[in-house]
C-alpha positions as CSV (number, residue, x, y, z in Angstrom):
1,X,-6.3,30.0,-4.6
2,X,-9.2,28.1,-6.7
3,X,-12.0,30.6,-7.4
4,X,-14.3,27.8,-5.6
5,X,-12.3,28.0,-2.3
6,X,-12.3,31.9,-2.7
7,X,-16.4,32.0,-2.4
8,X,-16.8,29.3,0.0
9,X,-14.1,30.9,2.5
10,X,-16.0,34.4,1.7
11,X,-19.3,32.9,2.8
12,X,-17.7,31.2,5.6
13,X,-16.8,34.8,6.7
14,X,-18.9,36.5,6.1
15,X,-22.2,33.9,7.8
16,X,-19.6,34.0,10.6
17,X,-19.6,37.8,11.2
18,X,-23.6,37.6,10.7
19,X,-23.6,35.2,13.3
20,X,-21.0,36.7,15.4
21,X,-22.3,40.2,15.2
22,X,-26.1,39.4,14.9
23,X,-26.4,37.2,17.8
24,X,-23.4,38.2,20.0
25,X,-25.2,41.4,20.2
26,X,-28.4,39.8,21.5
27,X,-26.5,38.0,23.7
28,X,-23.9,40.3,25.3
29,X,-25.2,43.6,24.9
30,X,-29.0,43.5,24.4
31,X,-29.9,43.9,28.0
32,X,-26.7,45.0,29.4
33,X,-26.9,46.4,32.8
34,X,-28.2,50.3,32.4
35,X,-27.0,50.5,28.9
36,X,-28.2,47.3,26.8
37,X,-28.4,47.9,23.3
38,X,-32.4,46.4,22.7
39,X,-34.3,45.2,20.5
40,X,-33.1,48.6,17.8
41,X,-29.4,47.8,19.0
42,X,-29.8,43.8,17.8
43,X,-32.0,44.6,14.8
44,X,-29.3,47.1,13.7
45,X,-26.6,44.8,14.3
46,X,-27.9,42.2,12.3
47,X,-28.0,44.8,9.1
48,X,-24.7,46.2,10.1
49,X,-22.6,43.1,9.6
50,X,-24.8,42.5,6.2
51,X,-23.9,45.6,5.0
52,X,-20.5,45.7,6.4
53,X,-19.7,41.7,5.0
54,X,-21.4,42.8,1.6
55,X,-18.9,45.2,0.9
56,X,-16.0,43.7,1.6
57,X,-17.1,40.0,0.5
58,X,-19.8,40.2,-1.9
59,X,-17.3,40.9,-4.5
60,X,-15.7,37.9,-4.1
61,X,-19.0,35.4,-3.8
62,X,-21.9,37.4,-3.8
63,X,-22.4,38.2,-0.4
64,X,-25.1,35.6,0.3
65,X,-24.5,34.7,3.6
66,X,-27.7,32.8,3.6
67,X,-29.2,29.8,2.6
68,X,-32.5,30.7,2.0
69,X,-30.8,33.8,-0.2
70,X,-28.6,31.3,-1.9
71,X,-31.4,29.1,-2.8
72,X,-33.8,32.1,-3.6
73,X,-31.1,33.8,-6.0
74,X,-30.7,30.5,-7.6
75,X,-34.7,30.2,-7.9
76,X,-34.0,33.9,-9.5
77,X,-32.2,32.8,-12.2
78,X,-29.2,35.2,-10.5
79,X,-27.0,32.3,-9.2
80,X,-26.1,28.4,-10.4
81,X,-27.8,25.7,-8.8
82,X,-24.7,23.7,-9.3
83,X,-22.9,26.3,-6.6
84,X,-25.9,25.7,-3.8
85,X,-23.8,22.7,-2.0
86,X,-20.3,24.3,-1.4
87,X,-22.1,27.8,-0.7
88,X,-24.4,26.4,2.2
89,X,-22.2,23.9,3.5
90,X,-19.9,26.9,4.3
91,X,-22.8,28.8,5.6
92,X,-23.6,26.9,8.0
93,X,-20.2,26.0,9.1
94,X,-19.7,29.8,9.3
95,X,-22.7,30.1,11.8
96,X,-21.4,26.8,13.4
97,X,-18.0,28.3,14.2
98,X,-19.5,31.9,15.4
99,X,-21.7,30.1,17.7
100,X,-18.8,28.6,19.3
101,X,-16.6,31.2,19.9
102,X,-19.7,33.4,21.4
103,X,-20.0,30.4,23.4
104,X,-16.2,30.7,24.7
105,X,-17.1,34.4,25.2
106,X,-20.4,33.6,27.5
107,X,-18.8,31.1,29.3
108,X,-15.6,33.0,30.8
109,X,-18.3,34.8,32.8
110,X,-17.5,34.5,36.1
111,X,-21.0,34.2,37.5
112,X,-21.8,32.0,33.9
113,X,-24.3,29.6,34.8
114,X,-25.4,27.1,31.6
115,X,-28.5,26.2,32.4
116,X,-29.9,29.9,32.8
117,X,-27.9,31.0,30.3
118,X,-29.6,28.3,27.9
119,X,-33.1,28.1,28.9
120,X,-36.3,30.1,27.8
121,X,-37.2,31.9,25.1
122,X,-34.7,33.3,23.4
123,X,-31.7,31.6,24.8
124,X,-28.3,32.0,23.0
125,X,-30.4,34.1,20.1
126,X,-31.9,30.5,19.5
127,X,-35.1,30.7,17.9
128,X,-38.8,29.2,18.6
129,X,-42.3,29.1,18.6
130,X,-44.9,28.6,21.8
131,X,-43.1,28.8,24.5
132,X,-39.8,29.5,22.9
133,X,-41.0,32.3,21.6
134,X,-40.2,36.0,22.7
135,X,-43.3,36.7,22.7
136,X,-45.2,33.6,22.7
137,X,-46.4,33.2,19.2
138,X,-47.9,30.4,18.1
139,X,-46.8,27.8,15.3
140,X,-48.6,29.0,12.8
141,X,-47.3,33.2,13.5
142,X,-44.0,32.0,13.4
143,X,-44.2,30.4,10.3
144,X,-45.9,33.2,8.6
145,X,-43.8,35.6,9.9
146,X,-40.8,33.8,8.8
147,X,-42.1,33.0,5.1
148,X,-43.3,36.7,4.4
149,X,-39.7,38.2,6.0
150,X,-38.3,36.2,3.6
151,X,-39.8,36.6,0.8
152,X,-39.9,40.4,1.0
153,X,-35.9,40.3,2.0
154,X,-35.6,38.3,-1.3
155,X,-37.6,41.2,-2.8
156,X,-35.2,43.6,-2.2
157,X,-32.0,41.6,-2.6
158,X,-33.2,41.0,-6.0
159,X,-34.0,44.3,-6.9
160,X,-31.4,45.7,-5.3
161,X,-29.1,44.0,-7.4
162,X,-30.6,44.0,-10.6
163,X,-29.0,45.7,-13.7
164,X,-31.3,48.9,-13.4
165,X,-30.0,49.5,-9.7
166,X,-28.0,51.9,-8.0
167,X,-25.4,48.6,-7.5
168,X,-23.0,51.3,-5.1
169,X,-26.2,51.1,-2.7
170,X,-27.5,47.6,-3.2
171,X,-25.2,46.8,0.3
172,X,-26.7,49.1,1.8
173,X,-30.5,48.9,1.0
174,X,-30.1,45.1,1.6
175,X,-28.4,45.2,4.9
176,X,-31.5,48.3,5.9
177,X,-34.0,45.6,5.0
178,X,-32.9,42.9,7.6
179,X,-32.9,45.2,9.9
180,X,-36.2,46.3,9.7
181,X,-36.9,42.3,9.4
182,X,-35.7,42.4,12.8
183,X,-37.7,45.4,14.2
184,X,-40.4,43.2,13.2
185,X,-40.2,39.9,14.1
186,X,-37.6,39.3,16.8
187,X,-40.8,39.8,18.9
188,X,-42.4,36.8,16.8
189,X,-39.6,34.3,16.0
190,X,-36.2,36.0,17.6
191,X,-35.7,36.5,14.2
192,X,-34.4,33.7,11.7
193,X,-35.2,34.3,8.1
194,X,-31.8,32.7,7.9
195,X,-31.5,28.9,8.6
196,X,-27.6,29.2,9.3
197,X,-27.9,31.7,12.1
198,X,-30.9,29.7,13.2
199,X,-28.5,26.2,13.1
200,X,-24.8,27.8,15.0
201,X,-26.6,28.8,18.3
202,X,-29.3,25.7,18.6
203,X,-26.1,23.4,18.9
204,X,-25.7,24.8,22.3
205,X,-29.4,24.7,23.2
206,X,-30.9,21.3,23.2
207,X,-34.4,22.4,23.9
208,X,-33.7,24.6,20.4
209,X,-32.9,22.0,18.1
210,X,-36.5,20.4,18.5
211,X,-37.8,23.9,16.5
212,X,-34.8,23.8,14.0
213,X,-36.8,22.4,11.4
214,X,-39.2,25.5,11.1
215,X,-36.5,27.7,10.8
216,X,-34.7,26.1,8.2
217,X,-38.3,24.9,6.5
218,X,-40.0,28.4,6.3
219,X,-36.5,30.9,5.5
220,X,-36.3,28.6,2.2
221,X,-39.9,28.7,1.5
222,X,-40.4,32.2,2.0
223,X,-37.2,32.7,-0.6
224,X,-38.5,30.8,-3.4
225,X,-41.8,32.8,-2.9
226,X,-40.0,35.9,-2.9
227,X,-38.0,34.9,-6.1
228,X,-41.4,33.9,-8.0
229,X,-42.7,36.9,-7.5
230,X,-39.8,39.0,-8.6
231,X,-39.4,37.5,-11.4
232,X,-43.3,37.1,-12.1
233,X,-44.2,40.7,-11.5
234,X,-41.1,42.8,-11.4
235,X,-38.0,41.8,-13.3
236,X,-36.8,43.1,-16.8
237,X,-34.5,40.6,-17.4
C-alpha cells in the first residue's frame, strides 16, 4: 500500500475512534440512568482513545488526529506543510463517518425522538456558545477557552515528543492532557479544541452548524500560538 494511503487511512482511524469514543460517550453513557459516566467519564474518554489510537497508529502517521495538531506540528517545524491536505481531509472524514454511525446507534432507540435528541446545548456532543453552551458562556469565553486549550495541548504534544523526551510516554502524557482539557472546558465549549470532532456531529444538528466556524477558527488559532511559543521559548532543536 502507498505510504500516503497508509497515514491518511491511519488518521481516518484513528479521528474516527476520537470521534466515536469521545462523543459516543457523551452521548450514550454520560447521563445514563443511575450510572452515567459524567463529565470525568467523557473527559477520560476523550484521552483514552488518544492515547489508545496513539499507540497503535501514531507509528504509522503520527497520531494527529487533529487538524489544529496537524497544522500546529507543521507550524512546529515537526511535520510537512505539503502533507496538511491529505491528513485533514481524512480527519474530518473520520469524524464525519463516527458521527454517522453514533447516529445509527441513537436512532435504534425505541423511544428515539430527533428533535429532543438534537436540540439544546450540547446536543449530539455538538458544540456552542450563548445559548448553545453547557453552561452558557459567552462568545468571547468560548473563544478564549478554545484558543488557550489549544495552545497548551500543542504545548505538550510538542514537548512530549521532542528528542529529549521519554518518547514510550509521549502517548500517554498527550492523551492525560486532553483529558484534563476536557475537565475544563466541556463546561465552557462541550469541548472542541479539535475542529473535526467539532464538524462529524454538527452535520446532524442544524442549529450547530451556525457556531462551526468558531470551532474550527479558534482550535487552529490556539495551535499556531501554542507552536510559537514552543519553539520561541522552549525547544532545543
Amino acid at each position: 500500500m502507498d505510504s500516503n494511503l497508509k497515514k491518511w487511512s491511519a488518521e481516518f482511524i484513528g479521528t474516527f475512534w476520537l470521534t466515536l469514543g469521545g462523543c459516543g460517550s457523551a452521548v450514550l453513557a454520560a447521563a445514563f440512568p443511575g450510572v452515567g459516566i459524567g463529565l470525568l467519564g467523557v473527559s477520560l474518554a476523550f484521552g483514552l482513545t488518544v492515547v489508545t489510537g496513539a499507540y497503535a497508529l501514531g507509528p504509522i502517521s503520527g497520531g494527529h488526529f487533529n487538524p489544529a495538531v496537524s497544522i500546529g506540528l507543521a507550524v512546529g517545524k515537526r511535520f510537512p506543510a505539503s502533507g496538511l491536505l491529505g491528513y485533514i481531509v481524512a480527519q474530518v472524514l473520520g469524524a464525519c463517518a463516527a458521527a454517522g454511525v453514533l447516529y445509527l446507534i441513537v436512532s435504534g432507540k425505541a423511544d428515539f425522538d430527533a428533535a429532543k435528541a438534537f436540540s439544546g446545548a450540547g446536543a449530539f456532543a455538538t458544540n456552542g456558545y450563548g445559548a448553545r453552551s453547557p453552561g452558557g458562556f459567552s462568545l468571547l469565553s468560548v473563544l478564549v477557552c478554545e484558543v488557550v486549550m489549544t495552545a497548551i495541548f500543542l504545548v505538550v504534544i510538542l514537548g512530549s515528543t521532542a528528542k529529549r523526551a521519554a518518547g514510550a510516554f509521549g502517548g500517554l502524557s498527550i492523551g492525560l492532557c486532553l483529558t484534563l482539557v476536557h475537565l475544563i472546558s466541556i463546561p465552557v465549549s462541550n469541548t472542541s479544541v479539535n475542529p473535526a470532532r467539532s464538524t462529524g456531529p454538527a452535520l446532524f444538528v442544524p442549529a450547530a452548524m451556525g457556531d462551526l466556524w468558531l470551532f474550527w477558527a479558534a482550535p487552529i488559532v490556539g495551535a499556531i500560538l501554542g507552536a510559537v511559543i514552543y519553539n520561541a521559548l522552549l525547544s532545543d532543536d
